[in-house]
NUFIPA-102212 format. One line per 4 residues: their letters; for each residue x, y, z of C-alpha. Coordinates in steps of 0.001 Angstrom, whole numbers, padded with zeros to 6 digits. Each point is the difference from the previous one (the first is absolute). Layout:
A> X Y Z; ... .
END
This chain:
XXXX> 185531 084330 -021289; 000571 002532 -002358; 003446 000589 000261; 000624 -003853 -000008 .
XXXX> -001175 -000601 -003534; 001928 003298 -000207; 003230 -002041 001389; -000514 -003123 -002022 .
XXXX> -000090 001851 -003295; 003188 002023 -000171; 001578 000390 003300; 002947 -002013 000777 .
XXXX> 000246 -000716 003621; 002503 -003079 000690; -001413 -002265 002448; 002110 001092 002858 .
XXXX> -000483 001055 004031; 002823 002600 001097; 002038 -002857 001875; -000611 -002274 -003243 .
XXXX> 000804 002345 -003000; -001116 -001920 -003837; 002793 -001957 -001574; 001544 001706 -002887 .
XXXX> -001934 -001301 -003475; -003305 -000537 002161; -002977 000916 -002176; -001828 002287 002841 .
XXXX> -003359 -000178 -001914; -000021 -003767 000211; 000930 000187 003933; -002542 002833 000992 .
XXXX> -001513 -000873 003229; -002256 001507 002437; 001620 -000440 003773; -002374 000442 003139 .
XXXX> 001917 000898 003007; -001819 -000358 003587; 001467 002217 002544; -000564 -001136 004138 .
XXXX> -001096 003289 002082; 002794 000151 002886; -001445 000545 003315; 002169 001980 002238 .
XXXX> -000681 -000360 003952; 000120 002252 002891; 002591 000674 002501; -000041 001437 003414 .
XXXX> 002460 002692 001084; 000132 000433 003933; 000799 003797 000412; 001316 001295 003634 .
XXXX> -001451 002287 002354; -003651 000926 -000514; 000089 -001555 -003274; -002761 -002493 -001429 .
XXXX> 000555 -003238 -002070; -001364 000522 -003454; 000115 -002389 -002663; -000100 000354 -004027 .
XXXX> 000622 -001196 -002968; 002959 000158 -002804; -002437 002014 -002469; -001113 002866 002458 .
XXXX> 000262 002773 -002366; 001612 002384 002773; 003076 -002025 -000366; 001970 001625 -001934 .
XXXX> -000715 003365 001341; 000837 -000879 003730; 003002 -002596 -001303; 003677 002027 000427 .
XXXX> 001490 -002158 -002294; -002540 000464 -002835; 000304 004146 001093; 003735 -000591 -000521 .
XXXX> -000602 -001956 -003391; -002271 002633 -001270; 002327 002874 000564; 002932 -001433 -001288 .
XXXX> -001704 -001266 -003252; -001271 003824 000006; 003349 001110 000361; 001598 -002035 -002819 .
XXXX> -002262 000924 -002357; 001630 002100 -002968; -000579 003469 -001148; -002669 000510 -002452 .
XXXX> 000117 001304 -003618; -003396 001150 -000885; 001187 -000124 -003432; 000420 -003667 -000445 .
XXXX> -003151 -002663 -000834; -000301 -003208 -000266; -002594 -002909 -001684; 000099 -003164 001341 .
XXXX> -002649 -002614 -001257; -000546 -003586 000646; -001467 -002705 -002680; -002484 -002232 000512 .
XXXX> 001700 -003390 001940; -002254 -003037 -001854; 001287 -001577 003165; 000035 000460 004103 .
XXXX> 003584 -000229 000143; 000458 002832 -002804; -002508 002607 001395; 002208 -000297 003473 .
XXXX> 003027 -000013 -001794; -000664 002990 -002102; -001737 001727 002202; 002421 -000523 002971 .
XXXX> 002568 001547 -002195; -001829 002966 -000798; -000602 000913 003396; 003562 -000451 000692 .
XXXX> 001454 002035 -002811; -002839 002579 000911; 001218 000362 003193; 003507 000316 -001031 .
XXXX> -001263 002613 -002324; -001933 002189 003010; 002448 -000448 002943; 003365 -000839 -001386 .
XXXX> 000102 001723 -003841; -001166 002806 001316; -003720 000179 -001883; -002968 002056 000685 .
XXXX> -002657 -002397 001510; -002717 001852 -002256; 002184 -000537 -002667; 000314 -003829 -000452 .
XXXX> -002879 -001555 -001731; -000165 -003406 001322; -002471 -002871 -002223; -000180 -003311 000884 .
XXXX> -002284 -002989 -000214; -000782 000006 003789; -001068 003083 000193; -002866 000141 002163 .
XXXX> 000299 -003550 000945; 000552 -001419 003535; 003468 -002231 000708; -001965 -002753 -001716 .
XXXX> 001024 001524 -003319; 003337 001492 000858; -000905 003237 001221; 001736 001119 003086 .
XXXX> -002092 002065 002749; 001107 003359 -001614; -000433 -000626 -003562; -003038 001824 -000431 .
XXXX> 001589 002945 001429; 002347 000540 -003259; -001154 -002122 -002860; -002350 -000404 -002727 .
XXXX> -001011 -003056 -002064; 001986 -000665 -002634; -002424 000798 -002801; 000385 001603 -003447 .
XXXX> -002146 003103 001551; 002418 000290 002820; 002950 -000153 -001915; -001391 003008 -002037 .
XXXX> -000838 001916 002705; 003408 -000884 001734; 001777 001371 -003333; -002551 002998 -000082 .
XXXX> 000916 001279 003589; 003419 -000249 -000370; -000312 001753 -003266; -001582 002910 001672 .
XXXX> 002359 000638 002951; 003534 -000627 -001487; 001969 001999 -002115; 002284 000050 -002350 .
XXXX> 002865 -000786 002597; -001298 -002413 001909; 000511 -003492 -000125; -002335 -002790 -000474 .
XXXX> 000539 -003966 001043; -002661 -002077 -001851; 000830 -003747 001122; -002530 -003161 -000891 .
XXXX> 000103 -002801 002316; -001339 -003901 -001295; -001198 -001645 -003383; -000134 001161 -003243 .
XXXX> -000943 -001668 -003076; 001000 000123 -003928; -002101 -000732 -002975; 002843 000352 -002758 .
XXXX> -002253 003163 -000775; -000103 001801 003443; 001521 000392 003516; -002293 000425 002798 .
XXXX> 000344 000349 003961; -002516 -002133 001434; -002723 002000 002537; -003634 -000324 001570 .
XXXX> -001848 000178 -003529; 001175 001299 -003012; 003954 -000049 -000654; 001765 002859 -001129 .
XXXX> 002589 -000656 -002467; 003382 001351 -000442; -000749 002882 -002770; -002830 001290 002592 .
XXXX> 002147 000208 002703; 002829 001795 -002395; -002835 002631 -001164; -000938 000391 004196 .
XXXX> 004059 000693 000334; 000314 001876 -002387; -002872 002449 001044; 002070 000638 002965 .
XXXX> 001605 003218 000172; 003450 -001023 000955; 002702 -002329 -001736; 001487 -001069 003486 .
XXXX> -001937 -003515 -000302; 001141 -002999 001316; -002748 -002575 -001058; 000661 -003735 000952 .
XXXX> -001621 -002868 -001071; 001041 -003405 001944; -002321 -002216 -001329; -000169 -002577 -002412 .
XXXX> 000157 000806 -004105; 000592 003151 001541; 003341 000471 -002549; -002525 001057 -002844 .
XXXX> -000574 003069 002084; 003206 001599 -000919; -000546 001106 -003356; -003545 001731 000631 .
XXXX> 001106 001733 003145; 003569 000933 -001107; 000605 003672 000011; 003614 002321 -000015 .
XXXX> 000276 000918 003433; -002366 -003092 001765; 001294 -002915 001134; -002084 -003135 -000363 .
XXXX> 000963 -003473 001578; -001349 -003445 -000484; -000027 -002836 001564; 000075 -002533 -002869 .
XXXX> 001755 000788 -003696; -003000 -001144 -002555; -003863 -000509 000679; 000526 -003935 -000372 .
XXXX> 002110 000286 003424; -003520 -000567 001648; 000529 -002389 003182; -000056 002118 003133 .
XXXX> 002896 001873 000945; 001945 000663 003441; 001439 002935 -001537; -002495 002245 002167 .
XXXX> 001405 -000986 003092; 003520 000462 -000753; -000661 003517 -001355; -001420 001040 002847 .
XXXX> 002877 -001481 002135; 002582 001898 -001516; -001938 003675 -000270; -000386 -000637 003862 .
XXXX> 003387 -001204 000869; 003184 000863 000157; 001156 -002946 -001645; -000525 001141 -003184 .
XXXX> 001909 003081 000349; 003355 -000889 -002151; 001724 003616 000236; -000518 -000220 004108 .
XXXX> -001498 003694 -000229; -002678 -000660 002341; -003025 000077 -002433; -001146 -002695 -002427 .
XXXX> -000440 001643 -003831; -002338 -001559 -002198; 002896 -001516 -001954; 001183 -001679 002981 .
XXXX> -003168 -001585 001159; -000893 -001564 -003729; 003807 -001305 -000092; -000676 -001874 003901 .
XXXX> -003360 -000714 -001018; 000920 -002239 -003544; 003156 -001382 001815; -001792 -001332 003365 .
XXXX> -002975 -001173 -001924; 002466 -002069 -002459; 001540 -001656 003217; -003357 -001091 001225 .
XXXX> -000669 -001804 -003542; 003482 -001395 001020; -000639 -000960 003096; -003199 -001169 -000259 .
XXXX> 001830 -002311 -002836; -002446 001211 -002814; -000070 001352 -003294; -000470 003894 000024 .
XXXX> -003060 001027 -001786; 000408 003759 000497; 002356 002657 -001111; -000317 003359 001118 .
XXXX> 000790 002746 -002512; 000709 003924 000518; -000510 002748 -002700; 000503 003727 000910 .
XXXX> 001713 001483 -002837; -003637 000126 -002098; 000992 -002250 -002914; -002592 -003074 000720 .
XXXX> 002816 -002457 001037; 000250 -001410 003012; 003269 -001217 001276; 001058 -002595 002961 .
XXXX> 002629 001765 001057; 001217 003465 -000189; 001033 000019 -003845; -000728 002030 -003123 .
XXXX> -000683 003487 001560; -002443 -002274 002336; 000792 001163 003949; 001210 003065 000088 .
XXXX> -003059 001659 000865; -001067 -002507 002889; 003765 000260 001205; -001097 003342 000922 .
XXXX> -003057 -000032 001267; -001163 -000277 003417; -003430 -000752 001747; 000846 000928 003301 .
XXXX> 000351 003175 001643; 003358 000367 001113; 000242 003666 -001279; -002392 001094 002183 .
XXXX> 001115 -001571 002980; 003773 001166 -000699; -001088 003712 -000234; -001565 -000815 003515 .
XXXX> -002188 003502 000084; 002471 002125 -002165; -002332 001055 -003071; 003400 001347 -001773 .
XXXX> 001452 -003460 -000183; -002870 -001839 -000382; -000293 001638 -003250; 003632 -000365 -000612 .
XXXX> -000063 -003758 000510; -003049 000016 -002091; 001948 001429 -002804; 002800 -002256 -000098 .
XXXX> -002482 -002994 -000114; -001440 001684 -003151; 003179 000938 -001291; 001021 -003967 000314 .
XXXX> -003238 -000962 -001366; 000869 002096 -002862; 003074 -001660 -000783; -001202 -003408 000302 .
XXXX> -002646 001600 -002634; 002637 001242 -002547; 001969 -003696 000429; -003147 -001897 -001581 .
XXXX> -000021 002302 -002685; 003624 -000243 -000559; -000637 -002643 -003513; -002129 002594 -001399 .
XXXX> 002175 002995 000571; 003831 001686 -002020; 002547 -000462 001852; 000842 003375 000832 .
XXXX> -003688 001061 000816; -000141 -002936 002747; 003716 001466 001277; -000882 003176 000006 .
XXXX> -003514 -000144 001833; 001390 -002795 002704; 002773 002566 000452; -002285 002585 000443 .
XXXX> -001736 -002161 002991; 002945 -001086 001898; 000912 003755 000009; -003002 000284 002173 .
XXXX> -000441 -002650 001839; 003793 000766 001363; -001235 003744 001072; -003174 -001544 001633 .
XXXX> 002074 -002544 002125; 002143 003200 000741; -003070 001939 001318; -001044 -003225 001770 .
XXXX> 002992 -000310 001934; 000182 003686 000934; -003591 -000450 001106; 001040 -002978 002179 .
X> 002687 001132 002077 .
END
C-alpha cells in the first residue's frame, strides 16, 4: 500500500502490459492500474515405460526431480552450456538493479531482462559469478512476482541499503584497473529539481549515485541508466574517462522506455558489431541500441518519446550519436573477455593483448580531450601511442605464430 501512494504521487508508469505498450502523450499517472493475474497449476500425468528382460514397469511423473540427472539430453545440454561459457576476468564487476514495476507487467518485464543480461554477463561476457550484484523487485518472491526458481540464488532487493552495499563491495575488491558496468533497469522520475531511480523505499537520486561512483577506485565505469527522465543523469555522473548512457535526453522524457531491451540486444549479439571484429564495443551496442529502438517507435507507428544520449569525454553533454569528442572512448571499450580467451593459457600474451586494449582505450581517451588540447600537444602524444600500439601488435603476432 505503501509504495502505491508512493506510485500515485510522482512515479510515472504509463498504463501499459508488455504486449500493449502506453500510447505516446498518455499521462501514466492518470492510467495507473493495479492488474491481478490468476495463474492455473498444470498437472502433468504419468507414463509407463515397459523395459525388456527382467525389467519392471515403473511409472512417474514430469516433475520427478531425478530427471534431469538421469536425462542424456539434459547431461548433453549441461555440458555444452558449460563448455561455451567464456573465460573469466576477475577484474571486471558489474551492478545491475531493477526499479520498482507499479505494475505486473513491468516487474516481469524488468525483471526478465535483468536476469537475461545477468546471464549474458556470467556465461557469455565472461564475469565472475561473485562479482555481479544482481537487485531486483522479485527478489525473494515466488513466479507470482516475477522471480524465476533461481533468483534467490544471485540477487538482492532492490533497496537503497542494497545498492550501498552493492557499491561498497565492489569498492573494496577492484582496483584501479578494473572495470565497472553499473546499468539501471525500469522507471525513473523527475521533479524539475531532482532525478531519481525508483527502488523498494527510498530513491536514490542521481548526485548520490555520482558520489557512490565516484568513491570507486577505478575510472573504467560504464554506468547506464535506461529508464525514464533518466537523461538528467548525465551531467551528475559525467566524468573524463567514464562513459555514461541514457536512455531518454531530458527528465521530462518520462513515459517508459524500450530502450533497455534493445541495449541489451546489441551487447549480446553480434548484430551490433559494425567493424565485423567479433566483439561488440560499447560504442557499437549504444549506436544498435538508439537505432533499433527508433524503428520500433516506427513500426509501432508512434511518436518516440525517448532519446538515448552518450557522454564519455567528461564535459556533462550528452550526445545521440558519436559527435563532439562523444564516442571515442566507448568505441574502445569492451565488456567481454575476448583477451583472455585469445591468449588461451599463454600468460605472456594475455598480458600483451591486455596492453593493446589499454593502449586503445588510451587513445579513445586523448580523442575526447582533443577540443581542450594545442594542436601539437594532441599530435605529439597520439603519435607517441600509435608508436606503441604498432610494437605491441608486433609482439602479439610473434607471440601467435
Amino acid at each position: 500500500m505503501r509504495f502505491l501512494f508512493k506510485a500515485i504521487g510522482r512515479a510515472p508508469f504509463p498504463s501499459q502490459t508488455e504486449n500493449a505498450p502506453a500510447k505516446p502523450g498518455e499521462n501514466p499517472l492518470r492510467t495507473l492500474r493495479v492488474s491481478a493475474v490468476k495463474f492455473a497449476a498444470g498437472l502433468t500425468y504419468s507414463s509407463l515405460a515397459f523395459c525388456l528382460a527382467f525389467s519392471s514397469c515403473g511409472a512417474g511423473t514430469s516433475r520427478n526431480s531425478n530427471a534431469q540427472q538421469t536425462n542424456p539430453e539434459a547431461q548433453t545440454k549441461s555440458a555444452a552450456e558449460k563448455k561455451s561459457r567464456a573465460a573469466v576476468d576477475p577484474n571486471k564487476f558489474a551492478l545491475v538493479v531493477t526499479s520498482v514495476g507499479g505494475e505486473e507487467a513491468y516487474t516481469r518485464k524488468f525483471t526478465d531482462q535483468a536476469g537475461r543480461l545477468y546471464d549474458a554477463l556470467t556465461n557469455q561476457l565472461g564475469f565472475v559469478e561473485k562479482n555481479v550484484f544482481l537487485l531486483t523487485e522479485t527478489a525473494g518472491g515466488g513466479p507470482e512476482n516475477g522471480a524465476s526458481g533461481d533468483d534467490a540464488a544471485h540477487s538482492r532487493r532492490a533497496t537503497a541499503a542494497e545498492v550501498r552495499k552493492s557499491f561498497a563491495a565492489i569498492k573494496t575488491a577492484a582496483s584501479p584497473e578494473s572495470l565497472v558496468l553499473i546499468v539501471l533497469i525500469g522507471h525513473g522520475t523527475f521533479d524539475s529539481q531532482q532525478a531519481k531511480f525508483n527502488l523498494i523505499g527510498p530513491d536514490l537520486t542521481a548526485k548520490d549515485y555520482a558520489d557512490l561512483v565516484a568513491a570507486l577506485p577505478t575510472r573504467r565505469v560504464v554506468f547506464i541508466n535506461c529508464s525514464s527522465s533518466s537523461g538528467e543523469f548525465i551531467k551528475p555522473l559525467s566524468s573524463p574517462g567514464r562513459v555514461v548512457i541514457t536512455a531518454t535526453r531530458s527528465g521530462n522524457e518520462q513515459n517508459a522506455t524500450v530502450f533497455a531491451e534493445h541495449f541489451i540486444a546489441g551487447l549480446t549479439g553480434l548484430a551490433a558489431d559494425a567493424d565485423k571484429n567479433g566483439r561488440v564495443s560499447v560504442l557499437e551496442a549504444f549506436n544498435y541500441a538508439t537505432r533499433t529502438t527508433a524503428d520500433w517507435y516506427k513500426k509501432s507507428n508512434r511518436l518516440a518519446t525517448e532519446h538515448a544520449l552518450i557522454d564519455d569525454n567528461g564535459d556533462g553533454t550528452g550526445h545521440e550519436e558519436a559527435t563532439a569528442g562523444d564516442g571515442s572512448i566507448a568505441k574502445a571499450l569492451y565488456i567481454d573477455s575476448k583477451p583472455i580467451e585469445q591468449a588461451a593459457g599463454d600468460a605472456e600474451l594475455e598480458r600483451l593483448l591486455g596492453e593493446k586494449q589499454r593502449l586503445e582505450e588510451a587513445v579513445g581517451k586523448l580523442k575526447a580531450r582533443k577540443a581542450e588540447m594545442k594542436e601539437e600537444d594532441y599530435e605529439r602524444e597520439l603519435e607517441d601511442l600509435f608508436v606503441e600500439l604498432a610494437k605491441v601488435n608486433q609482439q602479439i603476432k610473434a607471440r601467435q605464430k
